[in-house]
C-alpha positions as CSV (number, residue, x, y, z in Angstrom):
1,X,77.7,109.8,72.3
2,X,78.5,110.0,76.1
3,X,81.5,111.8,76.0
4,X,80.0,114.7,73.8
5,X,76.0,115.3,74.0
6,X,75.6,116.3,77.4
7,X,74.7,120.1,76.7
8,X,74.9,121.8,80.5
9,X,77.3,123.3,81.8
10,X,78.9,121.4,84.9
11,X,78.6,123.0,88.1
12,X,82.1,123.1,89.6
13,X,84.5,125.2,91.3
14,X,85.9,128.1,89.6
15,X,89.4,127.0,88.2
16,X,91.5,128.9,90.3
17,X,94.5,131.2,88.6
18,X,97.6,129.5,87.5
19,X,100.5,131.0,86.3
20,X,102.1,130.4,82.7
21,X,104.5,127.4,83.0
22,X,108.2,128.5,83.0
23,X,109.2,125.4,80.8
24,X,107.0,124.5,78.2
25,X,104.1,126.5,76.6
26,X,102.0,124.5,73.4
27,X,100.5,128.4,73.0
28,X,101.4,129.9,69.4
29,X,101.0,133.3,67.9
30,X,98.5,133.5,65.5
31,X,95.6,131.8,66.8
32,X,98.3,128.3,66.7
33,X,99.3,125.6,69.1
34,X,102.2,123.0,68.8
35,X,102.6,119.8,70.1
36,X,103.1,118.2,72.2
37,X,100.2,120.3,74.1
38,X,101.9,118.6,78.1
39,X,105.1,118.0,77.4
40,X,105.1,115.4,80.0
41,X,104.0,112.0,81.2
42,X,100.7,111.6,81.1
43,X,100.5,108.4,79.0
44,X,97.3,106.6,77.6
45,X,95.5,109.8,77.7
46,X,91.6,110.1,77.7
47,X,89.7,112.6,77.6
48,X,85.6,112.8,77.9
49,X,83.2,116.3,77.5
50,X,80.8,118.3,79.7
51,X,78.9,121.0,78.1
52,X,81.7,123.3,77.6
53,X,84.8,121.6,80.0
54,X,87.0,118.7,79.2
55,X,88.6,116.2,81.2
56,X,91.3,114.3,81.3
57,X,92.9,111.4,83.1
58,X,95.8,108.7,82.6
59,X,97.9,105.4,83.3
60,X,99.3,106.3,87.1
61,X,100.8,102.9,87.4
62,X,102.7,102.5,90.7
63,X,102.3,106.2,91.8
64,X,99.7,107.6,94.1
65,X,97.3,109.6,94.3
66,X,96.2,108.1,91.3
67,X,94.6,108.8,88.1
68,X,95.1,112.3,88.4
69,X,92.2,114.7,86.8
70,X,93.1,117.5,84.3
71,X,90.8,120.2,83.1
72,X,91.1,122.4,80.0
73,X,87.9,124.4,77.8
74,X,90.1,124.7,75.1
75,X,92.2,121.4,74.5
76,X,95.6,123.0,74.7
77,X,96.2,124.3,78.0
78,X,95.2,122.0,81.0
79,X,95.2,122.2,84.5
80,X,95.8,119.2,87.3
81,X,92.6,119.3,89.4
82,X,93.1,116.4,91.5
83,X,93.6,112.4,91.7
84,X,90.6,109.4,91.7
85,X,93.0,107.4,94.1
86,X,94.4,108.9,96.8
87,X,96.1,106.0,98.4
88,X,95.8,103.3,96.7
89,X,92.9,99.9,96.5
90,X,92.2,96.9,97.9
91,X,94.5,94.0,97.4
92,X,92.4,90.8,96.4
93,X,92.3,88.1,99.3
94,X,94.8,85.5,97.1
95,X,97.6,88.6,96.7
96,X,97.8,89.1,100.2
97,X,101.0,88.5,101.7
98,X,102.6,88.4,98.2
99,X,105.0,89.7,95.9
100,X,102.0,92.1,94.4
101,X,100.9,93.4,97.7
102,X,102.3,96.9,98.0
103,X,102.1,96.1,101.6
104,X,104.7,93.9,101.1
105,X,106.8,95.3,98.5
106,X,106.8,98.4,95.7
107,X,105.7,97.5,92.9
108,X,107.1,99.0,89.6
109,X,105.0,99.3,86.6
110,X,101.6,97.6,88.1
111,X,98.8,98.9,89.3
112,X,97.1,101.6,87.6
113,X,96.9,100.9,83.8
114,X,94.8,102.7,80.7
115,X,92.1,104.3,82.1
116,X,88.9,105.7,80.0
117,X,86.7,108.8,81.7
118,X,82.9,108.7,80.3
119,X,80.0,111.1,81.6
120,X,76.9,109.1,81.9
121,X,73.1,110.3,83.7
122,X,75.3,112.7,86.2
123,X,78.3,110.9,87.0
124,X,81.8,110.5,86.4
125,X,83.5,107.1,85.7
126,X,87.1,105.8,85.3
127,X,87.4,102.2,84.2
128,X,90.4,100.9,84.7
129,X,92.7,97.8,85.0
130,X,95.4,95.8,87.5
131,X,97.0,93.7,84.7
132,X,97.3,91.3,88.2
133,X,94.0,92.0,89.7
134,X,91.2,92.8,86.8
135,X,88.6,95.8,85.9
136,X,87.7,98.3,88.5
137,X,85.8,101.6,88.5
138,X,85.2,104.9,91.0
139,X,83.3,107.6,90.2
140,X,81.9,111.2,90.9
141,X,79.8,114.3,91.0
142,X,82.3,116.3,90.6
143,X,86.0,115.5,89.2
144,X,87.2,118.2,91.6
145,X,86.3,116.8,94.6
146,X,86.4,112.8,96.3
147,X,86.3,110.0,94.0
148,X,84.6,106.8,95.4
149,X,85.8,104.0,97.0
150,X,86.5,101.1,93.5
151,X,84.6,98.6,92.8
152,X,85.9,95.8,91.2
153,X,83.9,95.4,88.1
154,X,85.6,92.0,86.6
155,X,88.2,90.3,88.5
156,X,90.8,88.0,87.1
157,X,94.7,88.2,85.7
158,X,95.6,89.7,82.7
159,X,92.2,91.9,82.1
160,X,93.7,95.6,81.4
161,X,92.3,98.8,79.2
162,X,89.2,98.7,79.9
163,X,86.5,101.2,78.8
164,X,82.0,101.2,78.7
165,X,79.4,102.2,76.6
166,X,76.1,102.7,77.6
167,X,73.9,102.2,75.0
168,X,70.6,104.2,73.7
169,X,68.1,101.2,74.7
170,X,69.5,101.5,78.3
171,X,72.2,98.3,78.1
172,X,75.7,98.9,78.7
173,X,79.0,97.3,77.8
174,X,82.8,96.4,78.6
175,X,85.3,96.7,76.1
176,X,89.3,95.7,77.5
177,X,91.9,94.2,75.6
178,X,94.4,91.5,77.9
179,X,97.7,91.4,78.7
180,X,100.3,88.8,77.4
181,X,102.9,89.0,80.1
182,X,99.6,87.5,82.6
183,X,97.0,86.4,80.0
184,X,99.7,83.6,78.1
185,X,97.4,85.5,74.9
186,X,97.8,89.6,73.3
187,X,96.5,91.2,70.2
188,X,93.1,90.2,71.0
189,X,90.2,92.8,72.3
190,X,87.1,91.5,74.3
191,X,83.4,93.3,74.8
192,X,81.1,92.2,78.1
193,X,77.9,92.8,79.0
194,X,77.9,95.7,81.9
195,X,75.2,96.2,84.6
196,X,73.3,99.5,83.7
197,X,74.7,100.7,87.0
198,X,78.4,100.0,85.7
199,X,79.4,98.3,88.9
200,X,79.9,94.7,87.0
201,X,80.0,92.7,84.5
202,X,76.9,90.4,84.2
203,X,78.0,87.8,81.2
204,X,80.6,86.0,79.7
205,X,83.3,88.5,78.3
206,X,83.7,87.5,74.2
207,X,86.9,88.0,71.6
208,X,85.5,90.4,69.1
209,X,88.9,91.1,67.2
210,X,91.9,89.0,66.7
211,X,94.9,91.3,65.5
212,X,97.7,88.7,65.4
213,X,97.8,88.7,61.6
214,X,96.9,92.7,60.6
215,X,96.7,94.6,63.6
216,X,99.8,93.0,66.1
217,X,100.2,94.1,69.8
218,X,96.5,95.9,69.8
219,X,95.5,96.9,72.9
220,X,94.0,100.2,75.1
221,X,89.9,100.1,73.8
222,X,87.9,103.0,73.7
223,X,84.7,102.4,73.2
224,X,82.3,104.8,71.3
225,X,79.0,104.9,68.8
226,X,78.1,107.0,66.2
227,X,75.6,107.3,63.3
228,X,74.7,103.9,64.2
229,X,78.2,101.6,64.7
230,X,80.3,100.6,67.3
231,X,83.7,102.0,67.3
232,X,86.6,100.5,68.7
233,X,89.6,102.8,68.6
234,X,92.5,100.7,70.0
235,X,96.5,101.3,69.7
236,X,98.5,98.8,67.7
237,X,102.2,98.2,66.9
238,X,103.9,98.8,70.7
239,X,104.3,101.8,72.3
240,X,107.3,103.4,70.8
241,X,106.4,102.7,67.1
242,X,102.5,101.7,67.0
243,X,99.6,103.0,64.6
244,X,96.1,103.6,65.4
245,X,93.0,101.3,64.4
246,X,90.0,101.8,64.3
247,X,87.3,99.1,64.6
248,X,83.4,99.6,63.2
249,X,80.1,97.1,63.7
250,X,76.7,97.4,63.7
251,X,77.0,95.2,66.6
252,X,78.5,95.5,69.5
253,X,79.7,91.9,69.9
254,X,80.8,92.2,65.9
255,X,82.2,91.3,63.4
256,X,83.9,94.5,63.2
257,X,86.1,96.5,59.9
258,X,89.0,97.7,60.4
259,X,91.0,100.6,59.9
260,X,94.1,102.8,60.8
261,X,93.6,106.4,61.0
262,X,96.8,107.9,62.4
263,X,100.7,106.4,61.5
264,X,103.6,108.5,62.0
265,X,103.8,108.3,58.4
266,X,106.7,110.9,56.9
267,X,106.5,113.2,60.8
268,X,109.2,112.9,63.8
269,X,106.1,111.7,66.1
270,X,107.4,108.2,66.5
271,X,104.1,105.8,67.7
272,X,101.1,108.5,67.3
273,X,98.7,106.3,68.7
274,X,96.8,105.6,71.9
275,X,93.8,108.3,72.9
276,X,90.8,110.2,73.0
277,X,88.4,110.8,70.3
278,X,86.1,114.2,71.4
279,X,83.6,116.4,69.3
280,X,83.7,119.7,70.5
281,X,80.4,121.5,71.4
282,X,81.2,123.8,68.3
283,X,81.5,120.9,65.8
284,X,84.9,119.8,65.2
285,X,86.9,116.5,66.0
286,X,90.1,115.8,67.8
287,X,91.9,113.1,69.0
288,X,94.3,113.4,72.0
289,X,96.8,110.7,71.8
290,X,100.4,109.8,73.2
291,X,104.5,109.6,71.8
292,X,106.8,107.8,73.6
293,X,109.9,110.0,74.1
294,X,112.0,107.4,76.5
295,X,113.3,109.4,80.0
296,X,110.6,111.5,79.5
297,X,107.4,109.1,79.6
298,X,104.4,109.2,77.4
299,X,103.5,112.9,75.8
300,X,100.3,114.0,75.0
301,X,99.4,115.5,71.5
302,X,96.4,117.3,69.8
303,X,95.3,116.2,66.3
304,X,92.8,117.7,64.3
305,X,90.4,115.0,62.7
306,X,87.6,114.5,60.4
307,X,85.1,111.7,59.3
308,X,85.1,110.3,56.2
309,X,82.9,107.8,55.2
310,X,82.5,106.8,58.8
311,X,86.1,106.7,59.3
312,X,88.2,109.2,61.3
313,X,91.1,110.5,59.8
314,X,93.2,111.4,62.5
315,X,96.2,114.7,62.2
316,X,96.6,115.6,57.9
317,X,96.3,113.7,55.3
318,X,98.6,115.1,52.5
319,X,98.4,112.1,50.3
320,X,94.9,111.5,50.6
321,X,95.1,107.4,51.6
322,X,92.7,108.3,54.7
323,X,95.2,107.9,57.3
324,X,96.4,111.1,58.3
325,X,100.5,111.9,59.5
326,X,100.4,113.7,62.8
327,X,100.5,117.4,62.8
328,X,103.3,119.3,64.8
329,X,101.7,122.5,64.5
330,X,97.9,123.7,63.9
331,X,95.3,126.0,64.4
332,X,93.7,125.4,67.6
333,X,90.4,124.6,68.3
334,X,87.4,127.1,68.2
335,X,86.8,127.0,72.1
336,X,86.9,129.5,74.9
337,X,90.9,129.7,75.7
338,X,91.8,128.5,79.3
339,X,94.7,130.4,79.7
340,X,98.0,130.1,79.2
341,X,99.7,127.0,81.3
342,X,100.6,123.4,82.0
343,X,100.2,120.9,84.3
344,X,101.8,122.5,87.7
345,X,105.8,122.3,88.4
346,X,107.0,124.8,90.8
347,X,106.3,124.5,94.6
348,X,106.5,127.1,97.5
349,X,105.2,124.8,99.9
350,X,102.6,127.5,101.3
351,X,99.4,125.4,101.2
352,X,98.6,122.7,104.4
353,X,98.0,120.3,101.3
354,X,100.5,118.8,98.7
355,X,100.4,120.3,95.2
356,X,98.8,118.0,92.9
357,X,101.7,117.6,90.6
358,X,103.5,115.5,93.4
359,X,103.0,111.8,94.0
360,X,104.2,108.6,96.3
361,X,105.6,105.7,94.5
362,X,102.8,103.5,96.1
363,X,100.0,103.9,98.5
364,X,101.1,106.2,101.0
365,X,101.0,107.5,104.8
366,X,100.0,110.2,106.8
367,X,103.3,110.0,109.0
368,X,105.7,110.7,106.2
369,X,105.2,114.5,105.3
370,X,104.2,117.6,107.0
371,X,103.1,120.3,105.1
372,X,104.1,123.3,107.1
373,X,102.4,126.3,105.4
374,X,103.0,128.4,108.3
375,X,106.6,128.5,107.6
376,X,106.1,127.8,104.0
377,X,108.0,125.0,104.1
378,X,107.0,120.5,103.3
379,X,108.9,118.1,106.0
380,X,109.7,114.8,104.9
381,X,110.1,112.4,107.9
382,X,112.5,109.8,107.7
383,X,110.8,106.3,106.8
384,X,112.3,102.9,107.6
385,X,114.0,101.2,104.6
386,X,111.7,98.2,103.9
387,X,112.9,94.6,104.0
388,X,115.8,93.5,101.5
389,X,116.5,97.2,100.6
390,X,119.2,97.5,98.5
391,X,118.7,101.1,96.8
392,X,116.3,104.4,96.5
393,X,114.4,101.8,94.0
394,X,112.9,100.1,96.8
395,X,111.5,103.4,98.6
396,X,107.8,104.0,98.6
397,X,108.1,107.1,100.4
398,X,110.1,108.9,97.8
399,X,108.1,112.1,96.6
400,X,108.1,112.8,93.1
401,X,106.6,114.6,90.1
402,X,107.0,114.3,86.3
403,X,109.3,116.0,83.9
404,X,108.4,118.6,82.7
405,X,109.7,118.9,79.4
406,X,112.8,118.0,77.2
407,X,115.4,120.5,78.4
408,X,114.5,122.3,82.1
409,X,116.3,123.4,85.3
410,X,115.2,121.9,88.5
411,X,116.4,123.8,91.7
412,X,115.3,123.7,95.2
413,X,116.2,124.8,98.7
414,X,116.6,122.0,101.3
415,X,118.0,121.6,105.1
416,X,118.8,118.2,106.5
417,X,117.9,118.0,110.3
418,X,119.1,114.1,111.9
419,X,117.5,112.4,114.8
420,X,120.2,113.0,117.6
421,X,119.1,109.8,118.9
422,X,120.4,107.8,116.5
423,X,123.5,106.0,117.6
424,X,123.9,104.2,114.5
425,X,124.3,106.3,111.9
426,X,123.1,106.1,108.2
427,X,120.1,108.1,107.6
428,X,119.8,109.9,104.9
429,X,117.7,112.3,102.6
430,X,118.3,114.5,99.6
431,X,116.7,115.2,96.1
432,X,116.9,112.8,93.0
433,X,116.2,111.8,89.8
434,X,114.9,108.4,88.7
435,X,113.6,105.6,86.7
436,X,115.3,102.5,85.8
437,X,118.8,104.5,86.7
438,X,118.8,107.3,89.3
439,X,120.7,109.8,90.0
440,X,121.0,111.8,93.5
441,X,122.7,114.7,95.8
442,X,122.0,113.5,99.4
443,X,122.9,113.9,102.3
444,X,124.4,111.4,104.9
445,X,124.5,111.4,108.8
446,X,127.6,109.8,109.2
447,X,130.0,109.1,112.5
448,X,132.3,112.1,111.2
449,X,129.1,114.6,111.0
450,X,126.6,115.1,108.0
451,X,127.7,115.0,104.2
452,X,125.9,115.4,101.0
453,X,126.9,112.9,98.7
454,X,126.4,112.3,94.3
455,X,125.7,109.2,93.7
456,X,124.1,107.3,90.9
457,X,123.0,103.7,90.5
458,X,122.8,102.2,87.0
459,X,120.4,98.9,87.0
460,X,118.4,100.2,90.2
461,X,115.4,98.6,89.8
462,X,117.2,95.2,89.2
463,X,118.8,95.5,92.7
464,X,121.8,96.9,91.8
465,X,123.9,98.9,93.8
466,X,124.7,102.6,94.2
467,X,128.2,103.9,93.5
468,X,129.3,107.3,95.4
469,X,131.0,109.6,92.8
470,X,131.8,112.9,94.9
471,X,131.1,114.1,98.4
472,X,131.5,116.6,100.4
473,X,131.2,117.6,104.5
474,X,128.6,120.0,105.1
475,X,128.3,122.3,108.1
476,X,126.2,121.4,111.3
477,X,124.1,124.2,112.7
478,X,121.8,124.5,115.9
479,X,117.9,125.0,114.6
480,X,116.7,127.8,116.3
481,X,114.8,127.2,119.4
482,X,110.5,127.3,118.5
483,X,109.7,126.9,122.7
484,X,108.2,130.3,124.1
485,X,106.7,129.1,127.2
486,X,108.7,128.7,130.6
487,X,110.2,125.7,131.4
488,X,112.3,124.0,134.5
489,X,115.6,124.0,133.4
490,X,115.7,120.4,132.9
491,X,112.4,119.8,130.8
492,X,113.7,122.4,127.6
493,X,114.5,120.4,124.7
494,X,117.7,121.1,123.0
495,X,117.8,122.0,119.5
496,X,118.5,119.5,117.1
497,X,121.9,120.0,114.9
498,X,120.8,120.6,111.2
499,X,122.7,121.9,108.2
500,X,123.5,125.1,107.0
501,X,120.5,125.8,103.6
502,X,121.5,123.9,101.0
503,X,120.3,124.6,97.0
504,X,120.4,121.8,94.5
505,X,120.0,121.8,91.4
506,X,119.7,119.2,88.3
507,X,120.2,120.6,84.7
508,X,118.4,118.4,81.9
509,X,119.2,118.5,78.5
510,X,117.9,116.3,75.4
511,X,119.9,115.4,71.9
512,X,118.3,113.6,69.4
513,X,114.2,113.6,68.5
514,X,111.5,110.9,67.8
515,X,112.6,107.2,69.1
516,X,116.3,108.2,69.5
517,X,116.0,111.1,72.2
518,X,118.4,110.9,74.9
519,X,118.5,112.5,78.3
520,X,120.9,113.9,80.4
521,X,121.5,115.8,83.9
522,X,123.9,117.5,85.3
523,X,123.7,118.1,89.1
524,X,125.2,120.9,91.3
525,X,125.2,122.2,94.8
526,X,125.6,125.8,96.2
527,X,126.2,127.3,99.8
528,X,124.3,130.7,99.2
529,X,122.3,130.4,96.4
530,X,124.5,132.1,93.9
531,X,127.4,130.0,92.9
532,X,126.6,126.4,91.9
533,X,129.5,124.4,91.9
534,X,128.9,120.8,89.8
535,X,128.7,117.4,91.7
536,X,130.0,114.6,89.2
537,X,129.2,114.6,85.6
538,X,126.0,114.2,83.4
539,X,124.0,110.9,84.2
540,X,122.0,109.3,81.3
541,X,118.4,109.8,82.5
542,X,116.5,106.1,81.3
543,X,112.3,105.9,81.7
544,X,111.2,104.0,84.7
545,X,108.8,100.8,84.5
546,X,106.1,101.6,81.6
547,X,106.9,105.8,83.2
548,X,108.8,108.3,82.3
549,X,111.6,109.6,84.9
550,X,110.8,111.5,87.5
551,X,112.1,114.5,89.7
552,X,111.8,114.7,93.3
553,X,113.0,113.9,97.3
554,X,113.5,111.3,99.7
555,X,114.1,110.2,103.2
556,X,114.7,107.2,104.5
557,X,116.3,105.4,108.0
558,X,118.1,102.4,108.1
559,X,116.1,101.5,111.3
560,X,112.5,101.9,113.7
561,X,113.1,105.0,115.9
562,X,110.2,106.6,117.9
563,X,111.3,109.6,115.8
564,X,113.0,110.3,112.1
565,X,115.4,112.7,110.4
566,X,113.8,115.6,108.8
567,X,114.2,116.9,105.4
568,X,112.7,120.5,105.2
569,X,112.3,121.9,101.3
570,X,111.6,125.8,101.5
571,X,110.6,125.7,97.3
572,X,111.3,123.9,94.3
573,X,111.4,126.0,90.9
574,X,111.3,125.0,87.5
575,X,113.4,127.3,84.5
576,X,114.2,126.8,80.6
């Protein structure tokens, strides 16, 4: 099986040290781990082997870089290791110009959907799909270093969660299931016949299950074979309350059995389904899969599993039917530990590259960020508001990362620096939270001087608009002059006017568990550091488009200058 027997180990970069995360940790005395092991979004998770190293990669959806890489030799602890897309793809000739060209406009919840990771004859694949586009894959020496440019592998609307399967007589395959809202069909999967090189398909792509009757809503393939069948492992049921099946043939093409492994069963895990089957390189079977958990996206969990009788019994099977409950605790797996940590949270700003954990919402630019690590410091430039704005929703330029968990602090230190040349006021910058609502403390150059503002917008990404709830001045300070050389008195450039160091902070709490979990956040605001002084009161955090909410900054001008407000964020730091 690809994603297991390849028995050397990669040759890659030394993980470098990370430190223990400061929000979550899946690590357990005892030799235990709980789930979820990333407490975070990281949905439609899946997960291939190297010799002893694993790797991961996700749905990315609207947010770039994409498809970012995880690494972990132990199946607990993981650490981001960089993105397959670091700016986005090509738009197909007929979407040009259209309502799906992110050229054009963001685009919420497309792009980037269910990817699968294989090792195959010294490369690394992603397959993936644009529910508007079709199939695509990039691939790699090394996950740690530059993905290639994608290749579109089947193009056509509707074709989505797509995953191969090189066989042993040297032919390969495509298995993807299709999307109802752009196929006018669901709850059927499809195999293909691949090129050996996996750049295309090279035949008719055929229906080999039809779940409308047993299976409804089936979707996200992974494609595997063992002990002489074909395995189909595909979610069914929806998102937030599905089931996973398993499919078996001696064929390929089918017919194929059919059988669910995993249901939430008598546990709290609402929807256990979705995932990565891997055998470890010391014998045992897991299965990585995904809960929904609303506000907080798509959480990734560890299961222990078994065959029986060709089947795998995903998490523990108390009752003995042969599909297993998932687990919430376990022992872990008998690998090599890789340390104690999660995905990365907190940010100093000391590197001349972003941090991994931070993404655009869409293919991004160059011109909008400097990453000062002189002055340990990232600079957000101001970017024009695009065309019909009508609310942070519509900003590709806002820079953002995942949730870390249920119930965390977010605070960070910011200054505000306006464009003096603006003689229309209106720019404005600041830190936010947001998915289908937001939330956000920013500040505001206004004709009175600069104010930072709470303000929250329920229905955002359906055009609503945003309702100020408090607001305050803030004080205007000269920014210390950086010029050392000698000028002529009239060639030194004055100072800009900027505010006095402003913290922030957002407090996130959850109530309920499973399907009924609720979010909440409390924002404040403090002059030195010390004192926090609340702005409003708590907003309802709500999911995004097919993500979980997201925590992070903006800037953005209400028209083209020759030059932009700043936003300067000294750190960002994550706390139970």
């Amino acid at each position: 099986m690809v994603v297991a027997m390849t028995s050397f180990l990669l040759n890659t970069t030394p993980m470098k040290a990370q430190s223990p995360s400061n929000t979550w940790n899946p690590n357990l005395p005892g030799g235990k781990y709980r789930n979820p092991i990333i407490d975070a979004d990281y949905s439609d998770p899946d997960v291939c082997r190297v010799g002893n190293d694993y790797y991961m990669t996700s749905s990315s959806f609207a947010n770039f870089p994409g498809l970012q890489i995880l690494h972990s030799t132990d199946l607990v602890n993981w650490e981001l290791i960089g993105s397959a897309f670091k700016d986005g793809y090509p738009v197909l000739p007929e979407y040009q110009g259209t309502d799906l060209d992110w050229h054009k406009k963001i685009q919420h919840g497309n792009y980037v959907w269910a990817p699968s990771i294989r090792y195959h004859d010294g490369w690394f694949y992603i397959y993936c799909g644009d529910p508007d586009q079709g199939l695509f894959m990039t691939k790699t020496r090394n996950p740690r270093e530059t993905w290639s440019e994608p290749v579109w592998v089947m193009k056509g609307k509707g074709l989505i969660d797509c995953c191969p399967l090189w066989d042993e007589d040297g032919k390969a395959y495509l298995s993807h299931g299709c999307a109802g809202s752009r196929a006018g069909v669901k709850s059927v999967l499809f195999v293909a016949p691949m090129s050996p090189d996996g750049t295309k398909v090279i035949g008719p792509s055929q229906i080999v299950y039809d779940g409308h009757e047993d299976q409804p809503t089936i979707e996200g393939t992974k494609f595997y074979k063992r002990n002489g069948y074909y395995y189909i492992f595909s979610p069914a049921g929806g998102v937030k309350y599905g089931w996973q099946v398993e499919l078996r043939s001696k064929n390929p093409y089918g017919p194929y059995e059919e059988y669910v492994g995993l249901a939430q069963g008598k546990s709290k895990i609402n929807g256990p389904h979705q995932g990565a089957w891997v055998d470890t390189q010391n014998g045992e079977d897991w299965f990585l899969h995904f809960q929904d958990k609303h506000a907080y996206g798509r959480v990734v969990h560890l299961q222990p599993a078994r065959w029986k009788n060709d089947w795998l019994v995903i998490g523990e099977d108390k009752d003995g039917d042969g599909c297993g409950d998932p687990v919430q605790t376990w022992k872990k797996p008998n690998l090599p530990s890789s340390g104690n940590f999660q995905p990365a949270e907190d940010d100093d700003f000391n590197s001349t590259t972003l941090g991994l954990q931070w993404q655009f919402e869409g293919p991004y630019s160059q011109y909008w960020y400097f990453c000062d690590a002189a002055k340990s410091k990232l600079r957000l430039y101001g970017v024009q508001a695009p065309d019909n704005y009508k609310n942070l929703s519509d900003l590709q330029n806002a820079l953002m990362q995942k949730l870390p968990t249920e119930n965390f602090t977010a605070t960070a230190k910011l200054k505000f620096i306006p464009n003096p040349s603006y003689k229309q006021k209106g720019e404005e910058a600041g830190f936010m939270i947001k998915g289908l609502d937001y939330a956000a403390l920013k500040f505001v150059s206004t004709e009175n001087g600069c104010v930072l503002r709470y303000v929250t917008c329920l229905g955002a990404q359906k055009g609503k608009a945003e309702k100020t709830i408090a607001e305050i001045p803030v004080k205007m300070v000269k920014q210390a002059k950086p010029y050392t050389q000698k000028y002529a008195v009239d060639d030194i450039p004055q100072p800009r006017m900027g505010t006095v160091d402003v913290y922030v902070r957002a407090e996130v709490k959850s109530s309920g568990i499973g399907n009924n979990i609720k979010s909440h956040a409390q924002f404040y605001y403090s002059l030195d550091g010390k004192k926090y002084s609340k702005m409003g009161t708590p907003f309802e955090v709500k999911e995004g488009k097919w993500v979980g909410a997201k925590i992070g900054f903006f800037n953005m001008r209400p028209e083209t200058k020759n030059d932009a407000a700043f936003l300067d964020i000294d750190w960002i730091r994550f706390t139970k």
